[in-house]
OpenMM code with the backbone's topology and positions (N, CA, C; nanometers):
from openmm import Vec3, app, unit

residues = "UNK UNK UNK UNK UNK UNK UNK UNK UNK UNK UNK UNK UNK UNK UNK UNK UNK UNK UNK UNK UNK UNK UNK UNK UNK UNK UNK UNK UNK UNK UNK UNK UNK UNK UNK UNK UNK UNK UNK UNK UNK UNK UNK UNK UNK UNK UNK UNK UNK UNK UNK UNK UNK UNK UNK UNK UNK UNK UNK UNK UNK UNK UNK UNK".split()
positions = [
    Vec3(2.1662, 1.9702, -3.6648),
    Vec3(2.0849, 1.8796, -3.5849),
    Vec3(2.1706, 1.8083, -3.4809),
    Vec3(2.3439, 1.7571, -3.5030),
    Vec3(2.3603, 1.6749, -3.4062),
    Vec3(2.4499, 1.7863, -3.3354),
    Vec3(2.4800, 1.8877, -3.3890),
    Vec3(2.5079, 2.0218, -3.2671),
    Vec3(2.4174, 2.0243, -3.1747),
    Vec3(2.2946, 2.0365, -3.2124),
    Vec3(2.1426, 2.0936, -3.0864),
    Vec3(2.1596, 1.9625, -3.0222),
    Vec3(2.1436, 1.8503, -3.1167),
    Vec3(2.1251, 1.7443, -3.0034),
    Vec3(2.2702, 1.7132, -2.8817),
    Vec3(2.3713, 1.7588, -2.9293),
    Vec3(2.5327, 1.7928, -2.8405),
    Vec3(2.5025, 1.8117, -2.7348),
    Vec3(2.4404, 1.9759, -2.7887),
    Vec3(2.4427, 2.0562, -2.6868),
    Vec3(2.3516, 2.0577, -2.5781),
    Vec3(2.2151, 1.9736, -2.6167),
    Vec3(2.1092, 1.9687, -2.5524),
    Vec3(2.1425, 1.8767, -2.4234),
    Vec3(2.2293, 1.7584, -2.4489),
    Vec3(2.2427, 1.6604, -2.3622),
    Vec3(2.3515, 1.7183, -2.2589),
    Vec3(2.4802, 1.7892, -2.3662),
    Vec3(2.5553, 1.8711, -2.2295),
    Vec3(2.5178, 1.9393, -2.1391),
    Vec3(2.4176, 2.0129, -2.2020),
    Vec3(2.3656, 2.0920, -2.0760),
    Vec3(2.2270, 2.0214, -1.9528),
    Vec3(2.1949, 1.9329, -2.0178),
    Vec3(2.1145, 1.7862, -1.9818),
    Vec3(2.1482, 1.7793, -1.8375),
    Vec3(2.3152, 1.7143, -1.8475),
    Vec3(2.4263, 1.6684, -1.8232),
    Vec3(2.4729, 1.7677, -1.6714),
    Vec3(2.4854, 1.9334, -1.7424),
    Vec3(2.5305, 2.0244, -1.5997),
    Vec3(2.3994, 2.0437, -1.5184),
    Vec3(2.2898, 2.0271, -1.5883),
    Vec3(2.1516, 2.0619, -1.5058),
    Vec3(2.1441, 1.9578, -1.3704),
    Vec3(2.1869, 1.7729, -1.4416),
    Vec3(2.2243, 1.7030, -1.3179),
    Vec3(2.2917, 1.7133, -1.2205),
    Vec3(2.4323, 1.8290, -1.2455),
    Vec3(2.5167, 1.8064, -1.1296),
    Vec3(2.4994, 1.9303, -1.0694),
    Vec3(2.3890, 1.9948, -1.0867),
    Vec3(2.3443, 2.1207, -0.9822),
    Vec3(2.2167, 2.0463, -0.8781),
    Vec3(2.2025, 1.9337, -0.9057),
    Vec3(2.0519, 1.8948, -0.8411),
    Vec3(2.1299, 1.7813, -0.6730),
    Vec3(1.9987, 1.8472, -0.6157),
    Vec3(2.0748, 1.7837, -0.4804),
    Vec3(2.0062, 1.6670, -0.4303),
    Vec3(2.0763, 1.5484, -0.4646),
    Vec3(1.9824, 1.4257, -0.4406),
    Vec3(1.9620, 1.3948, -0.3468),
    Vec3(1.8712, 1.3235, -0.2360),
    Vec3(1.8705, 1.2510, -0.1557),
    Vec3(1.9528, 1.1399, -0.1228),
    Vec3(1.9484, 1.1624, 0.0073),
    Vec3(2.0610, 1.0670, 0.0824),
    Vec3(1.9839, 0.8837, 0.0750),
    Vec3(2.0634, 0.8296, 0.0826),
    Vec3(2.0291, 0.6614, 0.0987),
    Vec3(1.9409, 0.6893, 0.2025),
    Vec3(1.9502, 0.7567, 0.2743),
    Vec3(1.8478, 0.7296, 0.4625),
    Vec3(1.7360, 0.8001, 0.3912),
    Vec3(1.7168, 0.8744, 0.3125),
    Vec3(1.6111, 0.9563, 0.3011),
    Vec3(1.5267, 0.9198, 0.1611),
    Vec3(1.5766, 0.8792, 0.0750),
    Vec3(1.4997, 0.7741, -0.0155),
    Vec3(1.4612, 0.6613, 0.0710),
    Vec3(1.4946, 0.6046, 0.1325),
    Vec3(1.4397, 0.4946, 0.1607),
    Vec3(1.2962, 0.5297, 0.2107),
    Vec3(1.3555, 0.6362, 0.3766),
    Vec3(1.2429, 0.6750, 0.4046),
    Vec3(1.1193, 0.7198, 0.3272),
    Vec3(1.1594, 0.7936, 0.2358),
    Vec3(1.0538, 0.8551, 0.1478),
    Vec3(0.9509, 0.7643, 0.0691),
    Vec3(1.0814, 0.6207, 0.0599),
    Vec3(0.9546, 0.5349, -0.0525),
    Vec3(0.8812, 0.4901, 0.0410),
    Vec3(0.9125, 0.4343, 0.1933),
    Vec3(0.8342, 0.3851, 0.3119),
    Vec3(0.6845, 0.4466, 0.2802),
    Vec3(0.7207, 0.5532, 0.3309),
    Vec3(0.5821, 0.6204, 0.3208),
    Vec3(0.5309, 0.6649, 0.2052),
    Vec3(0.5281, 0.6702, 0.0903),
    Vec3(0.4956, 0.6040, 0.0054),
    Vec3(0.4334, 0.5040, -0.0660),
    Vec3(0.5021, 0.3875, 0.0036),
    Vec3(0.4226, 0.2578, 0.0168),
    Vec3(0.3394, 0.2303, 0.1104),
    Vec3(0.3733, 0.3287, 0.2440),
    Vec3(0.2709, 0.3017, 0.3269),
    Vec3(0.1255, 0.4145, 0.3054),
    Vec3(0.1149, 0.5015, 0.2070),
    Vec3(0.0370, 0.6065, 0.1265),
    Vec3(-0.0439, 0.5103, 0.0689),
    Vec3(0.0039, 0.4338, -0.0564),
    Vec3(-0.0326, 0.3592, -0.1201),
    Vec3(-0.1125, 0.2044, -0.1168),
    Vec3(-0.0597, 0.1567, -0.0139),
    Vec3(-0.1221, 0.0799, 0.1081),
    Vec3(-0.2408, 0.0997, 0.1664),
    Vec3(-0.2513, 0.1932, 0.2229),
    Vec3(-0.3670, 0.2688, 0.3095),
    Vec3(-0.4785, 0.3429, 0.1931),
    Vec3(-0.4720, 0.3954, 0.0950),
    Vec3(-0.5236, 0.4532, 0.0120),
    Vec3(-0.6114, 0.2965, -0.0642),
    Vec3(-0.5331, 0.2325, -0.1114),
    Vec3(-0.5870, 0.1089, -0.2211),
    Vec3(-0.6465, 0.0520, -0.0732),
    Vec3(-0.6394, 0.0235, 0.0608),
    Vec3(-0.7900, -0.0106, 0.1400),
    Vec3(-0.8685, 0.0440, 0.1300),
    Vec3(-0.9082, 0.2160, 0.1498),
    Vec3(-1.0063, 0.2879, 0.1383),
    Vec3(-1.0793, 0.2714, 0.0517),
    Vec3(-0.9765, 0.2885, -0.0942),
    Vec3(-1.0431, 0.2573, -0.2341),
    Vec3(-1.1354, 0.1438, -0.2089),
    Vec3(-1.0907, 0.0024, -0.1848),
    Vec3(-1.1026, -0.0767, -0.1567),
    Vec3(-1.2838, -0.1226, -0.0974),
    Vec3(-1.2371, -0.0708, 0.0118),
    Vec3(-1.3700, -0.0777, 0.0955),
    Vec3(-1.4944, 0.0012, 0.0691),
    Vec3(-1.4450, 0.1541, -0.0281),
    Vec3(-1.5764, 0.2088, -0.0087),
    Vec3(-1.5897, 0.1203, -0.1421),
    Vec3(-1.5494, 0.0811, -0.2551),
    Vec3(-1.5897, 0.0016, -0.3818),
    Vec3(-1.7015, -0.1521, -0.3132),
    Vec3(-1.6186, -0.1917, -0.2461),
    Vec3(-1.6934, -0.2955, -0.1494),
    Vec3(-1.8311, -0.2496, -0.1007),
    Vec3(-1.8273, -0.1520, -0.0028),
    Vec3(-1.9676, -0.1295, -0.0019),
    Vec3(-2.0635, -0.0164, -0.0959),
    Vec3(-2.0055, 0.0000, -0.2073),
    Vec3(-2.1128, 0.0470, -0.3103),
    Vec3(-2.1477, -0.0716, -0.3659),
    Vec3(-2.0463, -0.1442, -0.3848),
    Vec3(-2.1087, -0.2457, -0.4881),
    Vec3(-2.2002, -0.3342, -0.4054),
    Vec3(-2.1819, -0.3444, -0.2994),
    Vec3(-2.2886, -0.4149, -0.1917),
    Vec3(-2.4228, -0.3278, -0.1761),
    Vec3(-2.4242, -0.2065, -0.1831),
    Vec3(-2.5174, -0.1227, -0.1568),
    Vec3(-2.6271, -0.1591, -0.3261),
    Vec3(-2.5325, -0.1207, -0.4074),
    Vec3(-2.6168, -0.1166, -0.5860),
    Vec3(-2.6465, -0.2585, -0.5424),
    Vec3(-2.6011, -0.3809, -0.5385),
    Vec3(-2.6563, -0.4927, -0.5507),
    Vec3(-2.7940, -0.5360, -0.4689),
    Vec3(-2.7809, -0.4743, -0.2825),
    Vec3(-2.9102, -0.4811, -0.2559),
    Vec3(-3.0206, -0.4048, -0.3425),
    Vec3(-2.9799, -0.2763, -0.3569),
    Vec3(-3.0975, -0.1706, -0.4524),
    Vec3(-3.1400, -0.2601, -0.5448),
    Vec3(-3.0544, -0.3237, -0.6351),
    Vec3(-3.1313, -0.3831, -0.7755),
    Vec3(-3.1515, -0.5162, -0.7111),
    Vec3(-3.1670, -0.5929, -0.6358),
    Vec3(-3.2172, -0.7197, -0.5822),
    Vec3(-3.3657, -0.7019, -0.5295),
    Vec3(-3.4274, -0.5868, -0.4532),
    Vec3(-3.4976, -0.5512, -0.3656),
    Vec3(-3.6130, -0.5196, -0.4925),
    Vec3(-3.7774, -0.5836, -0.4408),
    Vec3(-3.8680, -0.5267, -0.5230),
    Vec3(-3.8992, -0.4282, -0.4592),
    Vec3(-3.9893, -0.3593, -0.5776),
    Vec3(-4.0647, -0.2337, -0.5569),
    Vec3(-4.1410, -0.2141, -0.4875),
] * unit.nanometer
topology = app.Topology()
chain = topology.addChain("A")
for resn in residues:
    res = topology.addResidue(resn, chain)
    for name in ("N", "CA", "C"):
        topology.addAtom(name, app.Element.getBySymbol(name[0]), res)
């Protein structure tokens, strides 16, 4: 068991230093837009929730 688990993390370990990370300039950029994804998305959400719930509320206010 603590062989597999050894070996599991060594090779864990070489799998990291084959991977090609992003540069400081390019994470940053990446979370930008990202946040600016996330931003823009939670308005949409936002607004169409706004006007359904405005829409259901006239429907069930309004008589028959």
């Amino acid at each position: 068991m603590i062989t597999a688990t050894t070996t599991y993390i060594t090779e864990a370990i070489q799998e990291l230093e084959l991977v090609r990370w992003p540069t400081r300039q390019q994470a940053v950029r990446l979370s930008v837009v990202v946040l600016i994804f996330t931003v823009v998305s939670a308005a949409i959400f936002g607004f169409v929730d706004f006007l359904l719930s405005e829409g259901l509320h006239y429907l069930l206010s309004t008589t028959i």
